[in-house]
N, C-alpha and C positions, 0 to 999 in steps of 0.2 A: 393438020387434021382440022376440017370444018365442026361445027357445030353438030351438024344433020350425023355425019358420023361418028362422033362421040355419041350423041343419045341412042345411036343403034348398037352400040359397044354395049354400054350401060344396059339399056333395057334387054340385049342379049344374056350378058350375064347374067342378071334378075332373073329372067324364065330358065335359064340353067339350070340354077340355082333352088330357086321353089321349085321345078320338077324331082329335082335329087332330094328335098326334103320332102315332099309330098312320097315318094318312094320308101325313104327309111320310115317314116309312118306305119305308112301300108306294112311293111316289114315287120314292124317291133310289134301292131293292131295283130297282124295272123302270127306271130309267134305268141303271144297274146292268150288268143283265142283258142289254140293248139292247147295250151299249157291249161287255160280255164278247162276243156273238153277232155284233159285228161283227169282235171281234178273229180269233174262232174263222175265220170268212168270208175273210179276209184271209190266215192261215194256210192254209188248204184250197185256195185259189185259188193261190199260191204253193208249195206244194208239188206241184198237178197241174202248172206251170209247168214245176218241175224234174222231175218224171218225164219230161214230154214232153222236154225237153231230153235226158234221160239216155237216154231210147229212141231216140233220133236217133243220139247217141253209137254206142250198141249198135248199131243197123244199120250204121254206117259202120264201125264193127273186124268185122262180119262179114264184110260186101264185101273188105275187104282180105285177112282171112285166107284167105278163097274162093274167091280169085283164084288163077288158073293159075299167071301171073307170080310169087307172093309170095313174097319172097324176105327175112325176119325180119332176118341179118345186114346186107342191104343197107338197108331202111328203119332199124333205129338207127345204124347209121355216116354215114347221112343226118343226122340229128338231130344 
């Protein structure tokens, strides 16, 4: 075996080589990304949860305070 093709040997495997790691990259980067985009999703979904919660909340201290009846010293000496 000459020189000339040994260094094509070599430099073959080398470009092999980085292509396949260049791929499991890419690979492990969108598995990644998949997993960050479900966190984000789970986030989004759980906070429109608590809004809708909190906006319940807010309608029900409206009704109270808009009430004819309301009477502030008597509800907290309730409590």
């Amino acid at each position: 075996m000459d020189f000339f093709t040994f260094a094509v040997i070599v430099i073959a495997i080398l470009s092999v080589t980085k292509v396949l790691q260049i791929g499991v990259v890419a690979k492990n980067k969108s598995s990644e990304q998949g997993s960050v985009l479900d966190d984000v999703a789970a986030i989004k979904a759980e906070s429109e949860k608590e809004i809708a919660e909190l906006r319940e909340r807010i309608e029900v201290l409206e009704k109270i305070v808009t009430e004819k009846n309301y009477n502030l010293d008597q509800q907290i000496r309730s409590l």
